[in-house]
Backbone atoms as SQL, in Angstrom:
CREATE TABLE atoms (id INTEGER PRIMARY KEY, chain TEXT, resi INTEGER, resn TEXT, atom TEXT, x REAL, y REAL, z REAL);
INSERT INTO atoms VALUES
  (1, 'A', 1, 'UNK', 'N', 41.963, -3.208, 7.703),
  (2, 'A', 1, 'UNK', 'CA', 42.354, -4.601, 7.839),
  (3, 'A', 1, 'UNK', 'C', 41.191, -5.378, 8.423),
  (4, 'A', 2, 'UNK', 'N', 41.260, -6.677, 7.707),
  (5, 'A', 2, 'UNK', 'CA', 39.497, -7.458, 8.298),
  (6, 'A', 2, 'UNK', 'C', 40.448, -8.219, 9.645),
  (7, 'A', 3, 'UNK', 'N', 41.708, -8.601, 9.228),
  (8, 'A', 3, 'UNK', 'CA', 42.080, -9.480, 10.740),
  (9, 'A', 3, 'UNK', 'C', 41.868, -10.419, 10.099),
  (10, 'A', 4, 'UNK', 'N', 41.294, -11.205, 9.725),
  (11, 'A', 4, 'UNK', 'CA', 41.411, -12.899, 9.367),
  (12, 'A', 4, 'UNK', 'C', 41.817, -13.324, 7.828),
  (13, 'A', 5, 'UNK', 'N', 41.998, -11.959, 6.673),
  (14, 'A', 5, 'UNK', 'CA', 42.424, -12.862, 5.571),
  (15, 'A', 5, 'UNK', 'C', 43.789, -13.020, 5.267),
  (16, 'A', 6, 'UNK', 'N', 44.742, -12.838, 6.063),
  (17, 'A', 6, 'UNK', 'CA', 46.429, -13.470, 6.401),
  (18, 'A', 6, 'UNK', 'C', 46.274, -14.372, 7.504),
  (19, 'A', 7, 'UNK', 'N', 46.859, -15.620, 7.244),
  (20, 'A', 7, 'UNK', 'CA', 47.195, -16.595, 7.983),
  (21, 'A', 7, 'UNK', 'C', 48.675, -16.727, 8.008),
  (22, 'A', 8, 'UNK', 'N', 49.071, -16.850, 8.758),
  (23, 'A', 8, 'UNK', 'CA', 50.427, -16.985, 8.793),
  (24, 'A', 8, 'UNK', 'C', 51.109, -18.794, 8.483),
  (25, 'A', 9, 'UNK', 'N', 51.905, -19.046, 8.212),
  (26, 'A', 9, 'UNK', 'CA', 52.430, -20.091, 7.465),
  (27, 'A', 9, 'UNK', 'C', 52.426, -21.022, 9.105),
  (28, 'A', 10, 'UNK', 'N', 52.838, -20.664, 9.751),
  (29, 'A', 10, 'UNK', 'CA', 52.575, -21.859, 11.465),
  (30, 'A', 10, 'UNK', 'C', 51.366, -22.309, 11.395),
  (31, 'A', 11, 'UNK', 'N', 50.432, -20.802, 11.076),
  (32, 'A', 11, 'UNK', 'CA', 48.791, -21.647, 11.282),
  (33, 'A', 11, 'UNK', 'C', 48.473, -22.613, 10.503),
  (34, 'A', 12, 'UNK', 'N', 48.903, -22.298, 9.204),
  (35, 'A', 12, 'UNK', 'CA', 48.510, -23.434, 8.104),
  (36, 'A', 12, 'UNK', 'C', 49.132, -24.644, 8.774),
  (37, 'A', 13, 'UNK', 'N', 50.102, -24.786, 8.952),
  (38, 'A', 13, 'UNK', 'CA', 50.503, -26.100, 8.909),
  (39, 'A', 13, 'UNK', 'C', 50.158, -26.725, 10.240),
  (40, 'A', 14, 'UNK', 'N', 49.568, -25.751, 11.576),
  (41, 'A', 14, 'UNK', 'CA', 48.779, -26.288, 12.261),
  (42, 'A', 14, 'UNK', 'C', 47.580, -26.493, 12.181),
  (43, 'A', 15, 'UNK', 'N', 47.058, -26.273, 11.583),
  (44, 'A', 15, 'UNK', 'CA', 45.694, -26.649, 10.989),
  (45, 'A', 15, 'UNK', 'C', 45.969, -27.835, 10.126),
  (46, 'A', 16, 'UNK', 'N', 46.691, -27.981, 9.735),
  (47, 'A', 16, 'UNK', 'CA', 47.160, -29.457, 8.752),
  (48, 'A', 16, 'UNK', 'C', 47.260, -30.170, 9.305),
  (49, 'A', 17, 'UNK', 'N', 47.951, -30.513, 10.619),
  (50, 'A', 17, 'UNK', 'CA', 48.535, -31.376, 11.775),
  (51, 'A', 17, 'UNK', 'C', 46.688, -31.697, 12.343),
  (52, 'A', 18, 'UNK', 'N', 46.111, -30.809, 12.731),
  (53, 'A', 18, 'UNK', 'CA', 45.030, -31.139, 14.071),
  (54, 'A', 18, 'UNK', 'C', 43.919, -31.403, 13.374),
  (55, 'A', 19, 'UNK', 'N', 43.729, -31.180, 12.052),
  (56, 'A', 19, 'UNK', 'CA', 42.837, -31.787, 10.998),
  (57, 'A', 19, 'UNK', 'C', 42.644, -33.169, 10.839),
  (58, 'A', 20, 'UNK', 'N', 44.002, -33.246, 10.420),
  (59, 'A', 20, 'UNK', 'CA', 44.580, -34.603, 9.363),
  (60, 'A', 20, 'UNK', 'C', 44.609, -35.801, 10.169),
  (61, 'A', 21, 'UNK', 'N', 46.231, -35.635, 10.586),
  (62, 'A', 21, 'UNK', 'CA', 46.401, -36.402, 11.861),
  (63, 'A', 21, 'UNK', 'C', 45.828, -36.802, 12.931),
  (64, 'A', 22, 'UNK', 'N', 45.598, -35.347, 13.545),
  (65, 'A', 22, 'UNK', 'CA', 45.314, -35.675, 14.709),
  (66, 'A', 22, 'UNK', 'C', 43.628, -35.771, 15.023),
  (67, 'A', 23, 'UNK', 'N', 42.678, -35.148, 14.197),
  (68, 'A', 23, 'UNK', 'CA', 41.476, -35.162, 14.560),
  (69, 'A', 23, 'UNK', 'C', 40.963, -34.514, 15.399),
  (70, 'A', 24, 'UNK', 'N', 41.455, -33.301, 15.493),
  (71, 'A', 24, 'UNK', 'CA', 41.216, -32.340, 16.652),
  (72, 'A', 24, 'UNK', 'C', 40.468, -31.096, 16.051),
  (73, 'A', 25, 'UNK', 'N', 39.841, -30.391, 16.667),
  (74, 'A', 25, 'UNK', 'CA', 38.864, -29.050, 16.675),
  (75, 'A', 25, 'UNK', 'C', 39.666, -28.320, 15.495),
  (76, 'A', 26, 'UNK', 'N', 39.304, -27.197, 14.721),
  (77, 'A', 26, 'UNK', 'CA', 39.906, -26.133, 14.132),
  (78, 'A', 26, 'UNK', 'C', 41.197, -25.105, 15.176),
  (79, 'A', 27, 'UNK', 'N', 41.848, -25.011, 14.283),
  (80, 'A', 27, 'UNK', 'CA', 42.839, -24.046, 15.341),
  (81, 'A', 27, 'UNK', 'C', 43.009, -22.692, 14.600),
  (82, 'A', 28, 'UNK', 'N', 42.793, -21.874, 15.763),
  (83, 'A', 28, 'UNK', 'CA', 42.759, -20.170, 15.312),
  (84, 'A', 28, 'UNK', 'C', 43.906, -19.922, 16.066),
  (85, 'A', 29, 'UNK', 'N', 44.658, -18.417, 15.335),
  (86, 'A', 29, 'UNK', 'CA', 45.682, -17.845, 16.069),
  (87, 'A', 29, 'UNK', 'C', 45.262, -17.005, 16.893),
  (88, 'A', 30, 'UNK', 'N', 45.691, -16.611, 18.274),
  (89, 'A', 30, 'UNK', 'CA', 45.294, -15.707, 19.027),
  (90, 'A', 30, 'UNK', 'C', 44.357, -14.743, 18.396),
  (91, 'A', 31, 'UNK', 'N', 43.091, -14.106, 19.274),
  (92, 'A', 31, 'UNK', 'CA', 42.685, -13.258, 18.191),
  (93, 'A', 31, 'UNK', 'C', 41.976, -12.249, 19.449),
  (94, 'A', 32, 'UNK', 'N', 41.535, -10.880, 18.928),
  (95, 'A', 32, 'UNK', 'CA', 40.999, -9.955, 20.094),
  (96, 'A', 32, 'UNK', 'C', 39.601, -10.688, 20.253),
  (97, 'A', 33, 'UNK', 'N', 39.189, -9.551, 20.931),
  (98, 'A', 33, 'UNK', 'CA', 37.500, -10.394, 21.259),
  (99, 'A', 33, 'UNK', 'C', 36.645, -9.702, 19.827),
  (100, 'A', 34, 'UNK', 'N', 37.233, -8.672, 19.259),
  (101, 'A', 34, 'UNK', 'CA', 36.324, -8.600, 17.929),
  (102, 'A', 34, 'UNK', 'C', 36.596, -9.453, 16.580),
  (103, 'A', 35, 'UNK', 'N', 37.198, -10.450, 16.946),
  (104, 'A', 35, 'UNK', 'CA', 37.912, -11.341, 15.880),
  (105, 'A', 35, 'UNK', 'C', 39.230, -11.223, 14.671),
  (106, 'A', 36, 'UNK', 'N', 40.064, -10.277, 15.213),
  (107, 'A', 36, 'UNK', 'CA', 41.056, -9.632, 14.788),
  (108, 'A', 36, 'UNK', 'C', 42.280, -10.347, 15.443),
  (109, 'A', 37, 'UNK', 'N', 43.040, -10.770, 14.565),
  (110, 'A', 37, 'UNK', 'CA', 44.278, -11.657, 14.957),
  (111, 'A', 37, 'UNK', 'C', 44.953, -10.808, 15.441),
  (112, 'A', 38, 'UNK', 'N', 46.007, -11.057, 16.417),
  (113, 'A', 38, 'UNK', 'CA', 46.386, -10.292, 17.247),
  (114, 'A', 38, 'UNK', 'C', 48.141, -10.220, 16.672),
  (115, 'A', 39, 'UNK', 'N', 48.323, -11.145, 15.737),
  (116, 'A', 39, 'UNK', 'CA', 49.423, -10.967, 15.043),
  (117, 'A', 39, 'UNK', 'C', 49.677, -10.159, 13.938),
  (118, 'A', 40, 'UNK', 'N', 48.419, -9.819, 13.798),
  (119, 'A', 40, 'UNK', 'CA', 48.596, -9.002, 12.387),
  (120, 'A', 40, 'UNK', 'C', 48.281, -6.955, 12.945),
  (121, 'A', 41, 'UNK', 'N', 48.003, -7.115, 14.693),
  (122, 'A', 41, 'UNK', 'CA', 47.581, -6.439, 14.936),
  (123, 'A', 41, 'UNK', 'C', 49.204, -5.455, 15.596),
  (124, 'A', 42, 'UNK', 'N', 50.186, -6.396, 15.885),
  (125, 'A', 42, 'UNK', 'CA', 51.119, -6.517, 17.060),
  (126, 'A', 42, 'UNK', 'C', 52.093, -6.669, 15.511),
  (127, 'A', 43, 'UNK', 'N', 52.105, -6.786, 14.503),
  (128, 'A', 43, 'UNK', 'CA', 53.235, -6.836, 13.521),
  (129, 'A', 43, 'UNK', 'C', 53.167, -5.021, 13.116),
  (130, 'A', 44, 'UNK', 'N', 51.857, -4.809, 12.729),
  (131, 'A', 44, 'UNK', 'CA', 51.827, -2.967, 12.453),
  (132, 'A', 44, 'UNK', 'C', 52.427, -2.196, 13.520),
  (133, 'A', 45, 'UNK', 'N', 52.148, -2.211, 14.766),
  (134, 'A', 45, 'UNK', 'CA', 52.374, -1.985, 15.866),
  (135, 'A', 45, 'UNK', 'C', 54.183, -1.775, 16.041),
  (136, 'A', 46, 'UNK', 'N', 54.394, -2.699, 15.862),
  (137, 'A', 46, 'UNK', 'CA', 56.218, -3.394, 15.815),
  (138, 'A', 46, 'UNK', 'C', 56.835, -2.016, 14.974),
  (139, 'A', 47, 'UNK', 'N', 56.556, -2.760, 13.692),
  (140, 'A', 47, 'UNK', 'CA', 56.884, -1.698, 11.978),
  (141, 'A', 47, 'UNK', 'C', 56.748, -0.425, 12.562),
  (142, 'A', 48, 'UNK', 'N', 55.305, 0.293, 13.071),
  (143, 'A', 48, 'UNK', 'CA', 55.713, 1.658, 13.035),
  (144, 'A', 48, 'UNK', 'C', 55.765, 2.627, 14.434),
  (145, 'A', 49, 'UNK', 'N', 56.311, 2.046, 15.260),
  (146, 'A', 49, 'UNK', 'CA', 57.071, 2.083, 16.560),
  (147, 'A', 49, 'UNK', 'C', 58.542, 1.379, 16.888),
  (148, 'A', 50, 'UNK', 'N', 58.827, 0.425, 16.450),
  (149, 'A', 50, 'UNK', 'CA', 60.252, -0.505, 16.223),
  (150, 'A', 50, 'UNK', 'C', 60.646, -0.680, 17.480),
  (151, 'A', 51, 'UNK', 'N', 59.610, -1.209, 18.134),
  (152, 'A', 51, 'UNK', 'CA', 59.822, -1.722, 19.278),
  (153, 'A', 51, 'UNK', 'C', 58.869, -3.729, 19.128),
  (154, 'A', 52, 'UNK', 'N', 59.909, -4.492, 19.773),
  (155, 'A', 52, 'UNK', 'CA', 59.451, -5.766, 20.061),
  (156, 'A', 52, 'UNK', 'C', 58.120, -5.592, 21.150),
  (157, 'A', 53, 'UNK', 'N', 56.983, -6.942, 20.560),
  (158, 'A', 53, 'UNK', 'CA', 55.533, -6.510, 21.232),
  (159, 'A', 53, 'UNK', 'C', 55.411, -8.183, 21.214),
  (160, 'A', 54, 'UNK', 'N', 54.992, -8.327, 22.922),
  (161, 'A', 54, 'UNK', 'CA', 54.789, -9.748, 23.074),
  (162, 'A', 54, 'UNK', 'C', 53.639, -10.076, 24.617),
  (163, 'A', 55, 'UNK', 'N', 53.023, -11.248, 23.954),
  (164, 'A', 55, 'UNK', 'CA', 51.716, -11.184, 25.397),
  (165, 'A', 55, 'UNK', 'C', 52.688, -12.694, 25.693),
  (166, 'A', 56, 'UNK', 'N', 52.328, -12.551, 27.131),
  (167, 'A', 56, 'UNK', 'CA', 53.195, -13.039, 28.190),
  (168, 'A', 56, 'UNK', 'C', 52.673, -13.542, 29.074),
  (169, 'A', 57, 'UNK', 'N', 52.506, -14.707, 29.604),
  (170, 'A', 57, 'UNK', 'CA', 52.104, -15.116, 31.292),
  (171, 'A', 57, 'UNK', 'C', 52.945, -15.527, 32.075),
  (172, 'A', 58, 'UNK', 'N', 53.126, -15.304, 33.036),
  (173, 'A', 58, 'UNK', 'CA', 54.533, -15.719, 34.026),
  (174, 'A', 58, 'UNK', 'C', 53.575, -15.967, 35.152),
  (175, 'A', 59, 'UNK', 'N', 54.195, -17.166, 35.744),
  (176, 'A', 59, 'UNK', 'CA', 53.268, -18.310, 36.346),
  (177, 'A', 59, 'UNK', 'C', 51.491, -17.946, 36.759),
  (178, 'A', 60, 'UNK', 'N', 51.471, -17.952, 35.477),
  (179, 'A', 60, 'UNK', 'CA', 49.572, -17.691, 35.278),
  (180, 'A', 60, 'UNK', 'C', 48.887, -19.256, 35.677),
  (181, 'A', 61, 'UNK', 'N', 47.942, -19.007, 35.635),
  (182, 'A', 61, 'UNK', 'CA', 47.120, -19.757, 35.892),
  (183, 'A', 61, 'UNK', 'C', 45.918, -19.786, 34.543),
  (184, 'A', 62, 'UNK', 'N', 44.911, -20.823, 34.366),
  (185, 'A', 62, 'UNK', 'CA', 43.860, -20.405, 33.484),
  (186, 'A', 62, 'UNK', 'C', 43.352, -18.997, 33.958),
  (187, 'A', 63, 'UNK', 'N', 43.005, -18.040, 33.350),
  (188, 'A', 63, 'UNK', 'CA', 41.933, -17.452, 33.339),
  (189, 'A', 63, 'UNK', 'C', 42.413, -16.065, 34.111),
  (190, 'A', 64, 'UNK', 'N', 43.834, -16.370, 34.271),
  (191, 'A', 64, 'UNK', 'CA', 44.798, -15.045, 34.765),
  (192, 'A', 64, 'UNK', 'C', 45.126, -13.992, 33.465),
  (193, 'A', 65, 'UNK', 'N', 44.887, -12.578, 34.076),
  (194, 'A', 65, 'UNK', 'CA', 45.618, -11.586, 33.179),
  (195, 'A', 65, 'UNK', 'C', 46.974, -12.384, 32.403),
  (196, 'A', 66, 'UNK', 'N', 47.367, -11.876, 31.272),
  (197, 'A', 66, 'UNK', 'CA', 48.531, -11.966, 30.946),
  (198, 'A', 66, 'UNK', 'C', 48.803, -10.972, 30.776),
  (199, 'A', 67, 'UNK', 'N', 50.330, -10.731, 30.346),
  (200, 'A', 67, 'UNK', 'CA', 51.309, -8.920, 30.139),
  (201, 'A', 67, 'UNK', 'C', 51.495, -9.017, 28.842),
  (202, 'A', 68, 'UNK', 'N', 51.480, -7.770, 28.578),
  (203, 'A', 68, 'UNK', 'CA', 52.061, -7.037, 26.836),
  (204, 'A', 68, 'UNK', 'C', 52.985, -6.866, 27.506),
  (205, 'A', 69, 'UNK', 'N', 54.297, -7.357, 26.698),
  (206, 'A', 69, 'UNK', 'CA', 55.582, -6.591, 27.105),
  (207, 'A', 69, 'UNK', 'C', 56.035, -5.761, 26.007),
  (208, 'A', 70, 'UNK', 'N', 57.162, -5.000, 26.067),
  (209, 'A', 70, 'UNK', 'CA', 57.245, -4.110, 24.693),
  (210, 'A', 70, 'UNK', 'C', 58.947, -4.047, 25.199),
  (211, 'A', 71, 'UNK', 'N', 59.849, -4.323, 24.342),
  (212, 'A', 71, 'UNK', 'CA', 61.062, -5.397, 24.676),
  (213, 'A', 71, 'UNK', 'C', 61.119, -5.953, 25.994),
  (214, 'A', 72, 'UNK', 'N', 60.705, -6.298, 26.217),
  (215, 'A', 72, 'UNK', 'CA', 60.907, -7.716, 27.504),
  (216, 'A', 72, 'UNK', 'C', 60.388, -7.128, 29.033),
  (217, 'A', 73, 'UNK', 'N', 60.176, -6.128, 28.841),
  (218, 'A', 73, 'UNK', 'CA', 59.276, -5.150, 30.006),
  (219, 'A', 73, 'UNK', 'C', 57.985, -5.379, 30.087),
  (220, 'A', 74, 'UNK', 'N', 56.745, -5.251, 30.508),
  (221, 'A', 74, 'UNK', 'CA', 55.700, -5.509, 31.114),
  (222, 'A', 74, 'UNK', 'C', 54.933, -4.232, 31.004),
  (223, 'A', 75, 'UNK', 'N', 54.000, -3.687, 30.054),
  (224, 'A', 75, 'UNK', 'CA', 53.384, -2.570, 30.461),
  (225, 'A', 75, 'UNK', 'C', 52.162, -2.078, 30.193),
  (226, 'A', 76, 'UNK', 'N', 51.271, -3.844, 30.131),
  (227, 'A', 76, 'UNK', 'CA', 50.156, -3.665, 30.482),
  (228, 'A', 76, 'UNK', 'C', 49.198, -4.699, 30.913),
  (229, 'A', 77, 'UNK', 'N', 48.420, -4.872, 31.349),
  (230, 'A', 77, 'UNK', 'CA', 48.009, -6.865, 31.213),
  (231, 'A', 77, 'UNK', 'C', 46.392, -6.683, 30.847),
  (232, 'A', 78, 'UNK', 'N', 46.871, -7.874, 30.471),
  (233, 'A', 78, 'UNK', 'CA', 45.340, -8.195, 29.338),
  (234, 'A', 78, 'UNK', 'C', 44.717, -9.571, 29.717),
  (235, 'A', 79, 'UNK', 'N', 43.131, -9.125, 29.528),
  (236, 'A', 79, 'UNK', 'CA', 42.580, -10.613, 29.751),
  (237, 'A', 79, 'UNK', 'C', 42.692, -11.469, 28.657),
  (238, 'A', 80, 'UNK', 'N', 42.297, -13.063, 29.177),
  (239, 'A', 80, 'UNK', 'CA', 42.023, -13.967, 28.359),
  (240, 'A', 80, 'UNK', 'C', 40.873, -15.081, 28.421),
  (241, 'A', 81, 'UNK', 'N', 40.721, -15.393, 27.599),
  (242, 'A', 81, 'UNK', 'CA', 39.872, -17.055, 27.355),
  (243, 'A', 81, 'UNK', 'C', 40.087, -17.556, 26.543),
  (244, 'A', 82, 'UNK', 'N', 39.505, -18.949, 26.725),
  (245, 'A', 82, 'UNK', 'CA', 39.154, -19.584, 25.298),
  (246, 'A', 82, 'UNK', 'C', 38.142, -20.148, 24.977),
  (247, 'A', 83, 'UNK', 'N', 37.913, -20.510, 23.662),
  (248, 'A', 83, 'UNK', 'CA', 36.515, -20.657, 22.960),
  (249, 'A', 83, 'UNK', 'C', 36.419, -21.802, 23.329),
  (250, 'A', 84, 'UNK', 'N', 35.095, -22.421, 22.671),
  (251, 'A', 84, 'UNK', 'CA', 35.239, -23.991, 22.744),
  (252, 'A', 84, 'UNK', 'C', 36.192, -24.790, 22.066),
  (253, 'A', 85, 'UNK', 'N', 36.940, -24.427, 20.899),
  (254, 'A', 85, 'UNK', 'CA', 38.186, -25.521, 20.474),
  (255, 'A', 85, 'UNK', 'C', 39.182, -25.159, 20.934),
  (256, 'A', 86, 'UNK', 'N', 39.420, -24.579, 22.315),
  (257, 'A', 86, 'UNK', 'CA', 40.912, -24.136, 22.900),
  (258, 'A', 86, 'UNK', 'C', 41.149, -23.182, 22.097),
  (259, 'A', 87, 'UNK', 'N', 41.385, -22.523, 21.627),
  (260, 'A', 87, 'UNK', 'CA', 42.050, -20.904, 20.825),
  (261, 'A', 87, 'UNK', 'C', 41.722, -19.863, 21.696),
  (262, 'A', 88, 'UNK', 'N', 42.836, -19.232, 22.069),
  (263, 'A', 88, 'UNK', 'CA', 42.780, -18.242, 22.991),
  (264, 'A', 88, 'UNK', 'C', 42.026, -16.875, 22.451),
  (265, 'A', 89, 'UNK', 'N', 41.569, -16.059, 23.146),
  (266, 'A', 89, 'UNK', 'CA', 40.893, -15.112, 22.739),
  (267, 'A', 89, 'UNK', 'C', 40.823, -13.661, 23.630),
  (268, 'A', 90, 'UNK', 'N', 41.826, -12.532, 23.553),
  (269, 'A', 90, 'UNK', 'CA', 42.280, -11.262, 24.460),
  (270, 'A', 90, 'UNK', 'C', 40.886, -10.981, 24.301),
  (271, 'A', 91, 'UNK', 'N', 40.778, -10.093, 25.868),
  (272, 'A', 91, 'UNK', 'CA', 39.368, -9.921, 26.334),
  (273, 'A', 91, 'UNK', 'C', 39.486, -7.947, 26.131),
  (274, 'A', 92, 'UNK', 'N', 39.970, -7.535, 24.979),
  (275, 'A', 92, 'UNK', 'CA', 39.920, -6.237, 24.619),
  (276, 'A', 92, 'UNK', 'C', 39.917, -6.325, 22.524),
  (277, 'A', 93, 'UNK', 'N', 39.069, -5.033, 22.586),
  (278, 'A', 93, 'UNK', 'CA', 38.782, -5.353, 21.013),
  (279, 'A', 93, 'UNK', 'C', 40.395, -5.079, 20.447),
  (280, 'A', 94, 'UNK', 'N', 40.501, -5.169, 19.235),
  (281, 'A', 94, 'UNK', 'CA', 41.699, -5.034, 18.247),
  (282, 'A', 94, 'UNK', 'C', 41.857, -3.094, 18.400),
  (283, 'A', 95, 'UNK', 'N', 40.815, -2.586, 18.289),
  (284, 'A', 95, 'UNK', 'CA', 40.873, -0.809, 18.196),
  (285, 'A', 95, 'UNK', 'C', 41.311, -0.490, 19.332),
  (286, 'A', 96, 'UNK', 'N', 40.934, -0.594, 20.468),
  (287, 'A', 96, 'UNK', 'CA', 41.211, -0.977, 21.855),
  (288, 'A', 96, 'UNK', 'C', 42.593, -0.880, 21.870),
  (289, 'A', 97, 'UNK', 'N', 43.005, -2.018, 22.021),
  (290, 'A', 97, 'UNK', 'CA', 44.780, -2.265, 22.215),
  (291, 'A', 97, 'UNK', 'C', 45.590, -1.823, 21.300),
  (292, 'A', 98, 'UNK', 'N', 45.145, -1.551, 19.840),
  (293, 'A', 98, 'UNK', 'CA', 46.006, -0.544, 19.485),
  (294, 'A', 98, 'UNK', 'C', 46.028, 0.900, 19.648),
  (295, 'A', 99, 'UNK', 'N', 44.909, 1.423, 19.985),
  (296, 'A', 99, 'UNK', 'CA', 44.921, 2.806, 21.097),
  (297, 'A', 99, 'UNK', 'C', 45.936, 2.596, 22.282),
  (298, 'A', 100, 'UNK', 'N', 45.521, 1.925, 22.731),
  (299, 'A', 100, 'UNK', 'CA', 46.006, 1.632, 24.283),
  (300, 'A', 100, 'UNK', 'C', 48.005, 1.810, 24.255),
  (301, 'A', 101, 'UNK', 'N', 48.142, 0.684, 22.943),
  (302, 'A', 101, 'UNK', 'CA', 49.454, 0.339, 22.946),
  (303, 'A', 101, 'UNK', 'C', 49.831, 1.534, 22.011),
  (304, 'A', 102, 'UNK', 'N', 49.523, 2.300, 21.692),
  (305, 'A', 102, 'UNK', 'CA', 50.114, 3.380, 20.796),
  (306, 'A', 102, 'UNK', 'C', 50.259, 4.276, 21.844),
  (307, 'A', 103, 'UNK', 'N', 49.679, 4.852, 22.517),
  (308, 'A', 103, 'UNK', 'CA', 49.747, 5.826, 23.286),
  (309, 'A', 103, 'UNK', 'C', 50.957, 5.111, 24.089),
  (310, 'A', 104, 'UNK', 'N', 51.037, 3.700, 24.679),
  (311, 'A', 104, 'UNK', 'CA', 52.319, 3.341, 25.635),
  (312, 'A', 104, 'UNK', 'C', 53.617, 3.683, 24.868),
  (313, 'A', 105, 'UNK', 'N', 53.084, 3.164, 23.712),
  (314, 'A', 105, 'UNK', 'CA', 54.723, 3.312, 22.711),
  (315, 'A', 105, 'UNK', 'C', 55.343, 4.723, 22.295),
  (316, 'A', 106, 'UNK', 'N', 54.693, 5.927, 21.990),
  (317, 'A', 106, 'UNK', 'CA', 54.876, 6.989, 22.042),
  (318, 'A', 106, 'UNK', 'C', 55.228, 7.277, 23.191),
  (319, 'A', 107, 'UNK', 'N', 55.232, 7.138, 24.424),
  (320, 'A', 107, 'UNK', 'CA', 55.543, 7.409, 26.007),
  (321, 'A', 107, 'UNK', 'C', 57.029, 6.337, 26.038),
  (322, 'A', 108, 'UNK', 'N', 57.057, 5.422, 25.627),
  (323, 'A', 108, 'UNK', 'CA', 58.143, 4.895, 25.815),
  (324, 'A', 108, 'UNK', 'C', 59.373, 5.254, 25.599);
């Protein structure tokens, strides 16, 4: 998987909105730090474990860890940033967190 040639139908039409309208920067969907969308990374993940997978901040701040939860539990935290047009960007590669999160999900 390259990670960027599925867009998901939200992005399009946010990219339509901040283009058009609004005149704002390009908008990317979450993505790892090797440029791998993190939705397309966290949908495989889902499918062949069948467990719900969600990044989370509970009263974060900029530049605070956020949590992977894996149904509504907490069981790991991950960095973040963002680029220069605001698009967030996890501070672990795509190979990375799906190691990481495979090994949690098998333990789960």
């Amino acid at each position: 998987m390259t990670g960027n040639d599925r867009k998901p139908s939200w992005w399009l039409e946010n990219k339509r909105l901040k283009e058009g309208e609004m005149e704002l920067p390009e908008y990317e969907p979450p993505r790892f730090k090797n440029g791998v969308y993190t939705h397309l990374v966290v949908t495989e993940l889902q499918e062949e474990y069948g467990y719900m997978i969600r990044f989370a901040g509970k009263n974060t701040r900029y530049l605070d860890d956020w949590q992977v939860r894996v149904d509504h539990q907490p069981v790991m935290s991950i960095g973040r940033r963002r680029d220069n047009n605001g698009n967030t960007i996890y501070t672990m590669t795509s190979d990375s967190f799906r190691k990481k999160m495979s090994s949690i999900l098998e333990d789960h």
